[in-house]
N, C-alpha and C positions, 0 to 999 in steps of 0.2 A: 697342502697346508702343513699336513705334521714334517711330512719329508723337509722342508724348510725347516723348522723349527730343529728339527734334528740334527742335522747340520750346522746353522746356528750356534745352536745351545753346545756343542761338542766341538766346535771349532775344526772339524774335520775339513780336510782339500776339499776342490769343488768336484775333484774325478773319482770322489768317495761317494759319488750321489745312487749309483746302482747299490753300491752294498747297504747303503741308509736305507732306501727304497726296499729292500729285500727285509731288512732290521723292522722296519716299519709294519709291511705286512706281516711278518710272521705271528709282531703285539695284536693287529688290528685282528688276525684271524683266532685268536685265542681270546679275544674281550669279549663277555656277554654284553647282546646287544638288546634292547626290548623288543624291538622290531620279531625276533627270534623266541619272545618268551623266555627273554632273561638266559639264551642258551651261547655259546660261541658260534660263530659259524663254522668250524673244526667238530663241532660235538654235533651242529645240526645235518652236516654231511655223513658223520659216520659213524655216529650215535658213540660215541665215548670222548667223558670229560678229557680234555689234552693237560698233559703234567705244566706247569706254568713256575714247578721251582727253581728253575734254572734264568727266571726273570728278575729273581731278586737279588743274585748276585752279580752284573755286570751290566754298563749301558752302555750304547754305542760309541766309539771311537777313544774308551776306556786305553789308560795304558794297563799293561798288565808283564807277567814277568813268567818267562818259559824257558826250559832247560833249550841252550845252545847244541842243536844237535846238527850243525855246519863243523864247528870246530872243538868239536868233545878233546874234553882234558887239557886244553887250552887255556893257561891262567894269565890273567894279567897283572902284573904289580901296580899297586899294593892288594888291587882284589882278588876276592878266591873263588867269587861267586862264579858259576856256570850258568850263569841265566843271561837271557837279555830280552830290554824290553823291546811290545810289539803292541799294535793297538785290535782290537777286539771290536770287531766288524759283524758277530751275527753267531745265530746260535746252529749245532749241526746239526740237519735232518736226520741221518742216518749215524749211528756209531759203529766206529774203525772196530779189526780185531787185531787184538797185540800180540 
């Protein structure tokens, strides 16, 4: 049911349904449930609240704008910008080191 609506509502392809799917659970495992005593099921598996700030800036199939790192220093006329857009499919379990 949400998987659909998610889709849907974001007008995402239909071969974007694993990433929606993936988008979906990650909301459903961090929402307090009553069933759980008002807890996530992420806090009731491993006894600590999960960070949930990085929900409030992005929803699925979002475009968004990230530095072009195919064709660094690559300008196009009349633009100067080094970004290009790309659509935002899910949030990352782990973080990269730079």
């Amino acid at each position: 049911m949400f998987l659909n609506w998610v889709l849907n509502w974001s007008d995402a392809p239909p071969e974007a349904w694993y990433a929606a799917f993936e988008y979906v659970t990650f909301i459903m495992n961090r929402t307090a449930k009553e069933r759980l005593n008002w807890r996530t099921p992420v806090e009731a598996l491993n006894g600590q609240t999960p960070d949930i700030s990085m929900l409030l800036h992005f929803t699925f199939w979002e475009p968004v704008f990230i530095a072009n790192y195919r064709d660094k220093g690559k300008k196009n006329f009349p633009s100067t910008s080094d970004e290009i857009i790309v659509r935002f499919i899910g949030f990352a379990k782990d973080v990269g080191h730079s």
